[in-house]
C-alpha positions, 0 to 999 in steps of 0.5 A: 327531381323526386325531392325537389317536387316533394319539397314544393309541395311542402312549402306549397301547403305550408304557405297554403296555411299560413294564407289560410290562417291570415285570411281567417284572421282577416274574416274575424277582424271584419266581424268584429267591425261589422257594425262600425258605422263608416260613410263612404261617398257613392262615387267610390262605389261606382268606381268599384263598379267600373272596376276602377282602384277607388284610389284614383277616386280619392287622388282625383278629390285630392286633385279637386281640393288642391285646384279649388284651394288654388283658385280661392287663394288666387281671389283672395290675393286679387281681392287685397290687390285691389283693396290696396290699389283702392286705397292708393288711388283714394289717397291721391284722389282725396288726400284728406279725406281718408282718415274721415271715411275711416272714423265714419267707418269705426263709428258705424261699426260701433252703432252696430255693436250697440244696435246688437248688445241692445237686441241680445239685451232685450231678448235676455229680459224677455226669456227667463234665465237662472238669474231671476226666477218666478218664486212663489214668495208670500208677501201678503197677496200670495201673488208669484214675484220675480226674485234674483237667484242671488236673495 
């Protein structure tokens, strides 16, 4: 009985040390990361501080996500049902018509693309680029005149 106690106190400090040398370690690689900069949402903390796995936190954001994924899809599928019925129901009401509302609408969408290149257009001469650039080049008043880059 003498020897089994005396051998449990050998594995004993044996584990003892080796929980110590993994708990060292553990303490030397958190010093190392001590100034990574992590962000960690404060609902986490306040469930540490209730006492609660902060795991159930991060199943329950999980949770959120998945229903909120759902409740998106669910639009998304609601908004092409009635996109289809609409155009079922105006191909019956107007059989004609169809194809005209949809040149008008290709055409608008055209305008606007112009409207937007002639505004990207008119704010690209207004601001300087390195494609023309103000160079003091003498040519009799000695006044700065706006040469391409390309000269």
């Amino acid at each position: 009985m003498h020897t089994s106690y005396c051998g449990s106190s050998v594995l004993l400090a044996a584990s003892q040390s080796c929980n110590t040398g993994k708990v060292f370690e553990h303490l030397k690689t958190i010093d190392q990361n001590k100034d990574v900069n992590v962000q960690f949402p404060l609902d986490v903390f306040g469930c540490i501080d209730h006492d609660w796995n902060p795991d159930l936190y991060t199943s329950e954001v999980v949770r959120s996500a998945e229903a909120n994924l759902k409740n998106t899809t669910a639009k998304v599928d609601a908004y092409a049902t009635f996109k289809q019925t609409l155009s079922q129901s105006m191909d019956e009401i107007y059989p004609g018509e169809r194809d005209h509302f949809l040149n008008l609408i290709k055409e608008a969408e055209e305008l606007h693309r112009t409207d937007a290149k002639l505004a990207a257009a008119k704010q690209s001469d207004a601001e300087p680029t390195m494609d023309k650039l103000a160079v003091p080049v003498p040519d009799g008043d000695n006044s700065p005149t706006v040469m391409d880059a390309d000269s």
